[in-house]
C-alpha positions in Angstrom: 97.9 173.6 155.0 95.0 174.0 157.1 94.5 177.9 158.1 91.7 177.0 160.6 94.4 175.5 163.4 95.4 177.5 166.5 97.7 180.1 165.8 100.3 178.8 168.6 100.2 176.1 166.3 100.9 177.4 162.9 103.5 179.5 164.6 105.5 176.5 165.3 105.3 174.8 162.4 106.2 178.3 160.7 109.3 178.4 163.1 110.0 174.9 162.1 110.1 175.3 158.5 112.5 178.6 159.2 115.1 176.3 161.0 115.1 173.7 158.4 115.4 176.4 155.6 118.5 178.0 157.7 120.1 174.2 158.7 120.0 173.9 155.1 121.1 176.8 153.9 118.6 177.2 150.9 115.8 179.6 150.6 113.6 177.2 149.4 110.4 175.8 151.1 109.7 172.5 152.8 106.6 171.0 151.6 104.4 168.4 153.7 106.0 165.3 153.3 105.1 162.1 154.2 107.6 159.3 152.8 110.8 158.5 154.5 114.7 159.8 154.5 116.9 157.2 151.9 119.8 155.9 153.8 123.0 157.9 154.4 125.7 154.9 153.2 125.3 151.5 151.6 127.4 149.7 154.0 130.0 148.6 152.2 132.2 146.2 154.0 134.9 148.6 153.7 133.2 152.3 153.2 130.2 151.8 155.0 129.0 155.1 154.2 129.7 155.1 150.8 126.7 155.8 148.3 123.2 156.2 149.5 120.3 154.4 149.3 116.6 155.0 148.1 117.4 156.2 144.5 119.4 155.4 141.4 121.4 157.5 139.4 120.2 157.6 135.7 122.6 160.0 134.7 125.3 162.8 135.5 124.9 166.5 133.1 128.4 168.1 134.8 129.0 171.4 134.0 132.6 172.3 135.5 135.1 175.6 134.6 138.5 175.3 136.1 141.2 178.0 136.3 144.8 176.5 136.7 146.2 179.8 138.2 144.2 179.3 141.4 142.9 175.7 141.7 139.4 176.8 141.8 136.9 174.9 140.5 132.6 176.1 139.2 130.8 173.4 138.7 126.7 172.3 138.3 125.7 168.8 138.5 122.6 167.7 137.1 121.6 164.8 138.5 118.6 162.7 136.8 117.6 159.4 138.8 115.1 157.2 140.0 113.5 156.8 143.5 113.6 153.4 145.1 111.0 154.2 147.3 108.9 157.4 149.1 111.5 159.9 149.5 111.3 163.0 152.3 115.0 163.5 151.4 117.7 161.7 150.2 121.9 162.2 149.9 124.8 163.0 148.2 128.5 162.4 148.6 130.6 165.7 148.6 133.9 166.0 149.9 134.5 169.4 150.7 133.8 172.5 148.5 131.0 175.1 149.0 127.5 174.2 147.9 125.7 177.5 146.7 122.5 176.2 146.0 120.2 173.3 144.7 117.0 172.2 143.7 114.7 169.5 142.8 112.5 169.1 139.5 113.1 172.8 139.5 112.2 173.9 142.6 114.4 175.0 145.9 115.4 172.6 148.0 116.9 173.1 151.4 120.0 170.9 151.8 122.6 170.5 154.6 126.6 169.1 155.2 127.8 167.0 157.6 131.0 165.5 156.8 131.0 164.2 153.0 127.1 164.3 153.2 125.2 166.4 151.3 121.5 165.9 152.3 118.8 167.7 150.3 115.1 168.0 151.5 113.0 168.4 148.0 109.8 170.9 148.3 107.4 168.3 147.7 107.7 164.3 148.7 109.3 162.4 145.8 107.0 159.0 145.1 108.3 155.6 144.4 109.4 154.9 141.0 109.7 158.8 140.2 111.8 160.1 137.7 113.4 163.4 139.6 115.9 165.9 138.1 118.8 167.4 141.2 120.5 170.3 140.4 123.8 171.2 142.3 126.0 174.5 142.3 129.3 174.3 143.9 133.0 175.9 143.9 136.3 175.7 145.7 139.4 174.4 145.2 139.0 170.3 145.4 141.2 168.8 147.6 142.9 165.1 147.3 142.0 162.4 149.0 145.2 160.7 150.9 143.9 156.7 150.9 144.6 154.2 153.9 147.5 152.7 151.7 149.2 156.2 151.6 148.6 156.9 147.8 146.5 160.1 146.3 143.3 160.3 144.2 141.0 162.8 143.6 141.3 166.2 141.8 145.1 166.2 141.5 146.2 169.6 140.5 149.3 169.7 137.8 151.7 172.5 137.5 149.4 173.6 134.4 146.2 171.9 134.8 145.0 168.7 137.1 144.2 164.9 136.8 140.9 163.6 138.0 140.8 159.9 139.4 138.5 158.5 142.0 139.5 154.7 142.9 137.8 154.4 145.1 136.9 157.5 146.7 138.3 160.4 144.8 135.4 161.3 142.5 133.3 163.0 145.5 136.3 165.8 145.6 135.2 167.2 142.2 131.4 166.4 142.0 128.2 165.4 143.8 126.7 162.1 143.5 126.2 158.6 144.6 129.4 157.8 144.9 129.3 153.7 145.2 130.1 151.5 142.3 126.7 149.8 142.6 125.0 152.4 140.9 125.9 153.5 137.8 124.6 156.1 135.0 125.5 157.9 132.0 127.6 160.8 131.4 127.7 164.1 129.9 130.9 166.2 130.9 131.2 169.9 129.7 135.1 171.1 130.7 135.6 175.1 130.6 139.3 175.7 130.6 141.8 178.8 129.4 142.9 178.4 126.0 146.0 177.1 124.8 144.8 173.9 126.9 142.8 170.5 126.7 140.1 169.0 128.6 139.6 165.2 128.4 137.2 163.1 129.5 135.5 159.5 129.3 133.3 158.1 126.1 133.2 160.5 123.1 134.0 163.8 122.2 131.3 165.9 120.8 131.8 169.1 120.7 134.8 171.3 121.7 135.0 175.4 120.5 136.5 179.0 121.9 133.9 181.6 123.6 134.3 185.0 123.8 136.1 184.9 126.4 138.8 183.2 125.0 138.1 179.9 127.1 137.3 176.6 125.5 135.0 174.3 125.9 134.8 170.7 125.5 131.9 168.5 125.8 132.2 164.6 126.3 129.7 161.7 126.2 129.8 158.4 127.8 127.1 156.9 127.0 127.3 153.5 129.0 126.6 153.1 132.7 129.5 154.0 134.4 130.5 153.3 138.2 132.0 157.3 139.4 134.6 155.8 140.6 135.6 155.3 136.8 135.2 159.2 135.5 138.0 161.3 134.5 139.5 164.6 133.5 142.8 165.2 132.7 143.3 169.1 132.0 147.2 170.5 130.5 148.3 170.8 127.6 148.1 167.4 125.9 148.9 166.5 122.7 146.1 163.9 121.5 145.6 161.7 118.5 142.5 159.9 117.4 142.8 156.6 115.7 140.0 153.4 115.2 139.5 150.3 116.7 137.2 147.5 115.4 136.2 148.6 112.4 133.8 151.4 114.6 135.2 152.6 117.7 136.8 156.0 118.2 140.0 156.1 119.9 141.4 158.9 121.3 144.8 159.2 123.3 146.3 162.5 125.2 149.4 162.9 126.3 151.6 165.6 127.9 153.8 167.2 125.7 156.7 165.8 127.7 156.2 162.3 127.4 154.1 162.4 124.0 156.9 161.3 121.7 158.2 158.2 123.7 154.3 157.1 124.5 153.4 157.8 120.8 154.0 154.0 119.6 152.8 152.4 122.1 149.2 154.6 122.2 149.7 153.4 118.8 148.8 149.8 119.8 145.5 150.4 121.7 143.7 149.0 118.4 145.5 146.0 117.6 145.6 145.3 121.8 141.6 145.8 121.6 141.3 143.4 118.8 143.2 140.8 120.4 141.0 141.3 123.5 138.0 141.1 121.5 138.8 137.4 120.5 139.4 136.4 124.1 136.8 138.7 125.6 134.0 139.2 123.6 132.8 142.3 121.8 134.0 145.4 122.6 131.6 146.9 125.6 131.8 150.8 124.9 131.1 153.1 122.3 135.3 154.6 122.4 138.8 153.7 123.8 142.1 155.4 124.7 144.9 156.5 127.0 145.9 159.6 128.6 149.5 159.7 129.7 150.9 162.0 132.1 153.7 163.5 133.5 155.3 161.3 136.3 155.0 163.2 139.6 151.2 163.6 139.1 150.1 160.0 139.9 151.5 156.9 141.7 149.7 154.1 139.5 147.8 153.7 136.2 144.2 153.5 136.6 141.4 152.1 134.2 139.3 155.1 133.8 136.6 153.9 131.3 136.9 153.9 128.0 140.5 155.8 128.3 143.0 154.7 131.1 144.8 157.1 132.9 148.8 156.0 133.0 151.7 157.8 134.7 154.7 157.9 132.1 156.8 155.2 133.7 153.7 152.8 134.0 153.1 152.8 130.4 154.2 149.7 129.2 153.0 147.3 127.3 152.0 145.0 130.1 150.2 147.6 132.3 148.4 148.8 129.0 147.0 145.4 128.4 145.9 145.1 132.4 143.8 148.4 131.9 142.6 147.9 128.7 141.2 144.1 129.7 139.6 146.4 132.9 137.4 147.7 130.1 135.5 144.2 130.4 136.4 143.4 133.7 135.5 146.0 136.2 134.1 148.4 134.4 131.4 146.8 131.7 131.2 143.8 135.3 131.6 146.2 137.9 131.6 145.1 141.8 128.5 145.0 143.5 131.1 145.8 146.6 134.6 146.6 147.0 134.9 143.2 148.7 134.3 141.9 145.1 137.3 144.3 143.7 139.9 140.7 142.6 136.9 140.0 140.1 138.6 143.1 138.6 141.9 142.8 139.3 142.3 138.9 138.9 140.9 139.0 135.7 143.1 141.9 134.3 145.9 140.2 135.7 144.9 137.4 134.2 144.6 139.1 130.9 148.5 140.0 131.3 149.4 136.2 131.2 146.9 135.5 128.6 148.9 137.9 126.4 152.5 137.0 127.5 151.1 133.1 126.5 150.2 134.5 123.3 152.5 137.0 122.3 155.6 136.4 124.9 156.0 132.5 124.4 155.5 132.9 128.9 152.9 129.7 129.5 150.6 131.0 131.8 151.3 128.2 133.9 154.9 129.9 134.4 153.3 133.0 135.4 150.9 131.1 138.0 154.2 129.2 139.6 156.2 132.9 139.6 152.7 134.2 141.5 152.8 130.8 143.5 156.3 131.4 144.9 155.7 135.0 146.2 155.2 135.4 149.9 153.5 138.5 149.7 150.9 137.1 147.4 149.5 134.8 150.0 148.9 137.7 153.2 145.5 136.5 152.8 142.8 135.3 150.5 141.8 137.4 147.3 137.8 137.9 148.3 138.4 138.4 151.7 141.1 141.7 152.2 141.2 142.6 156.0 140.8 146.3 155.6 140.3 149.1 153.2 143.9 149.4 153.2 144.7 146.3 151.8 142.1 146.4 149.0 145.4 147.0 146.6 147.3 144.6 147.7 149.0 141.9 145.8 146.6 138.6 146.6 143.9 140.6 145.5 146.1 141.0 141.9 148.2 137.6 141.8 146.2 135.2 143.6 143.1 136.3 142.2 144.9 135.3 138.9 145.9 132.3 140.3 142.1 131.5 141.2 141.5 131.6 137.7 144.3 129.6 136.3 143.1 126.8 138.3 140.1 127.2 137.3 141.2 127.0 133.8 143.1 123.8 134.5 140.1 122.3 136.5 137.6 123.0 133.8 139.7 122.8 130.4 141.1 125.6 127.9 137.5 125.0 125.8 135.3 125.6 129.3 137.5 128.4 130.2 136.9 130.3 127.6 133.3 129.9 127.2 133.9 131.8 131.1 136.1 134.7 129.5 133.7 135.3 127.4 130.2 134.7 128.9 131.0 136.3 132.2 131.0 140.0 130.4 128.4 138.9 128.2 126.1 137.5 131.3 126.6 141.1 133.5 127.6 143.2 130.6 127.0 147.1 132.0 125.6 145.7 135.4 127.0 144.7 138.4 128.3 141.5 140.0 129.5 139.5 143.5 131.9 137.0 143.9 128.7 134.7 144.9 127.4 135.5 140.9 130.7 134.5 139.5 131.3 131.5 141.7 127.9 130.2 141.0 128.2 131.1 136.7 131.5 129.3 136.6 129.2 126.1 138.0 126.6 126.4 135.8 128.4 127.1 132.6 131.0 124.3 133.2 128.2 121.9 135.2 130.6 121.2 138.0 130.6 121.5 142.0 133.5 123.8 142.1 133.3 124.3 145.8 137.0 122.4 146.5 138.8 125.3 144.2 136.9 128.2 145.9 137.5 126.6 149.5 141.4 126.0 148.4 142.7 129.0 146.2 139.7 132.5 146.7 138.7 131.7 150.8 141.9 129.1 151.9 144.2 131.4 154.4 147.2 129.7 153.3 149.5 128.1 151.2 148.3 124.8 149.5 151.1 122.3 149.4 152.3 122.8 145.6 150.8 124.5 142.9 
């Protein structure tokens, strides 16, 4: 600062700095920066202001207590990432609760909410290609998130604990961060709960013990990138088995006491389900596996929270347990540079499901494709093109995006076609990928103009003749 200016001057800027501090609610100070704010929102074709721009997440530290009794959630994020360019300030998605403070590299930082935005304004400019560390305090009771379909997700509170899911929203009710599936980090997840309950999370446990207060904590680990939407906790009193898959891989399944016994075979499965996978898929792409299974009531659908699936009792079959499990490949390891490219997912795991019927159920997957073929509902329009958010679940992104690939297979050959299954988790294994990237891969890997099936079965807006 430069004390030999006029005084009227250095009373403004002194005036200025006090309205930022108060806008922001922070007693930090605003240093004299000179790069510019990252973007507020990605724009997604369907959540426009979903994520933010001019950093990348390198990894989540979440520190969260939760007390049942009240719904009331304390947590800190640490947030370590990357700037994309000269940052002045940059944002957060936060859906509610009360920010109580936050700093950068250490130091106060004054930060302001509008709406789901959390905008923080660091003490001193943050240069390109900077490692920075974010540090966010926060507590309320989360609220849910009611999607444009009409289903829930969110922090979902039970009658003795809550579910955590965030497709594709949801994760921004229960902690801070850039919430777009385009960047993705690690994960460290500390859960403080009362005892006499569990705490489970994504990747691996590594620690869990009793305090002095009689809470317990648990710490998990995921050490792959992982899109937020993906992140879990399930907190109640679960019963939970640990098992291994692949010679290597830890898994670890919770259920509610409830449902535990009649789930307890088929959890059972998850490894011989992973190996067969594995053969059709490619190696396994995280470092553990599982289920949780809750109480129907809590959630509407399974969801293929990584590295252990989230299932509501009367979804846990066999068929939706191979969809979710194949997820861990498709959609999770591959994840969607946008939601536009969400079938890559969803065809693919529904594919998985007529892979294993083929296999195991003596049901040709060309039987499947002609079931798929005959449903009206499955051709309201084309899989990589839904009309709004709301129809981002719908069944042409499920079924016909199956069917995309099934005549794939039968353009290409079974040999080509698998060389596909398993080169296009191997190609963008922990990255992310468009419909444009897979369109192109299947060309190159199979040496064919492939633009007659795209036109036809993932942009045509109706009906082909026959199947």
């Amino acid at each position: 600062m430069n004390h030999s200016r006029p005084r009227a001057a250095a009373a403004l800027a002194a005036a200025l700095t006090a309205l930022a501090l108060l806008a922001g609610g922070c007693t930090g100070a605003i240093g004299g920066v000179r790069g510019t704010p990252g973007a507020a929102g990605l724009r997604d074709p369907y959540f426009p202001k979903l994520g933010n721009g001019g950093y990348d997440v390198r990894r989540y530290a979440l520190n969260l207590a939760y007390d049942p009794g009240t719904g009331r959630l304390d947590g800190t994020a640490e947030i370590t990432a990357r700037a994309d360019q000269d940052l002045s300030a940059f944002n957060l998605d936060l859906a509610g609760l009360t920010v109580g403070g936050a700093s950068v590299d250490g130091k106060p930082a004054a930060f302001n909410r509008a709406g789901n935005e959390l905008t923080l304004r660091p003490h001193e400019e943050l240069r390109e290609g900077a490692e920075f560390r974010v540090t966010v305090t926060y507590a309320g009771v989360p609220e849910p998130v009611t999607d444009a379909d009409g289903t829930r997700e969110g922090w979902l509170r039970t009658d003795d604990g809550a579910v955590a899911v965030g497709e594709p929203v949801g994760s921004m009710t229960w902690f801070p961060g850039n919430h777009h599936p385009s960047d993705k980090a690690a994960y460290d997840i500390t859960l403080t709960v009362p005892a006499g309950l569990e705490a489970v999370s994504n990747g691996v446990r590594t620690s869990r013990g009793t305090a002095a207060d009689g809470r317990v904590t648990t710490v998990w680990r995921a050490t792959e990138p992982m899109a937020s939407y993906l992140a879990t906790v399930a907190i109640g009193r679960y019963r939970t088995e640990t098992a291994t898959a692949l010679g290597s891989v830890p898994v670890l399944t919770a259920a509610e006491p409830s449902v535990a016994a009649d789930s307890a075979a088929l959890r059972d499965e998850i490894p011989q389900i992973l190996a067969r996978q594995v053969r059709r898929f490619g190696p396994y792409p995280f470092s553990a596996a599982g289920a949780i299974v809750t109480e129907d009531g809590t959630l509407g659908y399974a969801l293929e929270t990584q590295t252990r699936p989230v299932f509501p009792a009367a979804s846990f079959d066999r068929t939706t347990l191979v969809h979710e499990l194949a997820h861990q490949w498709f959609g999770n390891s591959v994840s969607p540079a946008t939601w536009r490219d969400l079938w890559l997912n969803e065809g693919f795991a529904t594919y998985a499901e007529w892979l294993y019927a083929e296999e195991y159920g003596h049901v040709p997957a060309r039987t499947s494709f002609e079931r798929a073929f005959a449903e009206d509902a499955n051709w309201a329009f084309p899989p990589a093109a839904p009309p709004t958010a709301e129809n981002l679940f719908d069944p042409p992104v499920y079924q016909r995006g199956a069917m995309v690939l099934h005549k794939l297979r039968e353009t290409v050959g079974d040999k080509a076609f698998g060389e596909i299954l398993r080169g296009w988790p191997a190609k963008y294994r922990h990255a992310n990928a468009s419909t444009a990237d897979f369109t192109a891969y299947a060309e190159t890997v199979t040496g064919r103009d492939l633009d007659g099936l795209w036109t036809v079965w993932l942009y045509g807006r109706g009906r082909p003749d026959g199947p």
